[in-house]
C-alpha positions as CSV (number, residue, x, y, z in Angstrom):
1,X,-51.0,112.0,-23.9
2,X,-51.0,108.9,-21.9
3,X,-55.0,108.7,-21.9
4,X,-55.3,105.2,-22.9
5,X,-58.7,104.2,-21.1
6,X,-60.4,107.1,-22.9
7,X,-58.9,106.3,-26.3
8,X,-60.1,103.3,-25.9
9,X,-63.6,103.8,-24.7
10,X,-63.8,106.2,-28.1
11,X,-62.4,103.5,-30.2
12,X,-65.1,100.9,-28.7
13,X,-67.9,103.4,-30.7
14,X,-65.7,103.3,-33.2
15,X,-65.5,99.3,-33.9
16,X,-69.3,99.6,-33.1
17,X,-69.5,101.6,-36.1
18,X,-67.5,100.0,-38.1
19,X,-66.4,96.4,-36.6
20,X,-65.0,95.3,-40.0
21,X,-62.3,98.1,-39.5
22,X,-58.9,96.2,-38.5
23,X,-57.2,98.8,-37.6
24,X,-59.6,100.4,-35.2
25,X,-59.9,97.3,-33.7
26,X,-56.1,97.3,-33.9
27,X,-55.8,100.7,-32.3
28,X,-58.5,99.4,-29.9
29,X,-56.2,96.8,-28.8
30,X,-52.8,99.0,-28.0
31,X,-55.4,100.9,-26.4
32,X,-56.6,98.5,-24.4
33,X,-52.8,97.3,-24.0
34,X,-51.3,100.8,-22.5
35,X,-53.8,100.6,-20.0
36,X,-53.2,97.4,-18.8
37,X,-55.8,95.9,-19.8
38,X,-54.3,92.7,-21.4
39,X,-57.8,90.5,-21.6
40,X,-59.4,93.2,-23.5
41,X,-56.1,93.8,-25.8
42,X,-56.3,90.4,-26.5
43,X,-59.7,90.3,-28.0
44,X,-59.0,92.9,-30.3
45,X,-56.1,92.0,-31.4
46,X,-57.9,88.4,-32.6
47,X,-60.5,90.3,-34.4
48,X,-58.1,92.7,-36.0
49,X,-56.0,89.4,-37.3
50,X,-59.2,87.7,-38.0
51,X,-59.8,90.5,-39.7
52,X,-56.4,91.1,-41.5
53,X,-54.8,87.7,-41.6
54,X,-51.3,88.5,-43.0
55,X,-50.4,91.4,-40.7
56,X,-47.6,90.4,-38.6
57,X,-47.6,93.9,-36.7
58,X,-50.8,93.0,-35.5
59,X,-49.2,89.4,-34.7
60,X,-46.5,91.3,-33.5
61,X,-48.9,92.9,-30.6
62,X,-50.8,89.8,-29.7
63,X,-47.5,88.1,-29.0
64,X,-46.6,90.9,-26.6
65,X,-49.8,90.6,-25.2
66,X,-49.8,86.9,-24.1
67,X,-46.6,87.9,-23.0
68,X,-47.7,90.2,-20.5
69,X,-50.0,87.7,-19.7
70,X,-47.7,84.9,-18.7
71,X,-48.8,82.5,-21.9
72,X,-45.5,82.2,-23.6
73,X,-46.5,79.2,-25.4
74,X,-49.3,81.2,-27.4
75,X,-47.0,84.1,-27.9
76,X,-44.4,81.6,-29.7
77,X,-47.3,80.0,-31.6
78,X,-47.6,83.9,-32.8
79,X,-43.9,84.6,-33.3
80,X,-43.3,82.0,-35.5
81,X,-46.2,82.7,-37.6
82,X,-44.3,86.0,-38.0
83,X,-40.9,84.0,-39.0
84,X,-42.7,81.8,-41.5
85,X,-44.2,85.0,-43.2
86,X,-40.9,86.4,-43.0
87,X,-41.7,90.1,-43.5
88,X,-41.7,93.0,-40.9
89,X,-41.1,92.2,-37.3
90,X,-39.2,89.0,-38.2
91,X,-36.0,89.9,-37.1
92,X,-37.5,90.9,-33.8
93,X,-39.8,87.8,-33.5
94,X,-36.8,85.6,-33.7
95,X,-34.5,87.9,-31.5
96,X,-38.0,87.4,-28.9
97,X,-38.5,83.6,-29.2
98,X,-34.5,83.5,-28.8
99,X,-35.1,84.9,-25.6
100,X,-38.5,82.9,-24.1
101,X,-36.5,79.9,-25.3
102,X,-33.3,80.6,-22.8
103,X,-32.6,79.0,-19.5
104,X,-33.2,81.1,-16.6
């Protein structure tokens, strides 16, 4: 419903609760994300891969996250992470770093 600062003030109790939970500090992250709120996004996206190492959807969402935040470098350090484990999102990772890598 487009309520993302809401969402993810509920989902800050929630990884208070629970902070080992990956996902809600996944969630917590795309949360954080919608709203524009790419700092934030960022953090819990680092816990959640802390968290859940091998996940390359959640590598997936840091990469558009230092996107959005102009660090391109970091956000191909993430993309090929996803290439090397070469599971889901590794078609689009190299389609991405295809397109960070062209001349403007």
């Amino acid at each position: 419903s487009g309520r993302f600062r809401e969402a993810s003030t509920r989902l800050d109790r929630v990884v208070q609760i629970a902070p080992d939970d990956d996902e809600a500090q996944f969630y917590l992250g795309v949360s954080h994300l919608l709203a524009g709120e790419s700092s934030a996004a960022e953090r819990a996206f680092r816990t959640a891969i802390t968290l859940a190492p091998s996940s390359t959807l959640y590598r997936w969402y840091l990469a558009q996250t230092e996107l959005a935040q102009g660090d391109g470098k970091a956000a191909e350090a993430e993309l090929r992470t996803i290439l090397a484990a070469n599971e889901e999102f590794s078609a689009e990772a190299r389609l991405l770093l295809e397109r960070i890598a062209a001349p403007r």
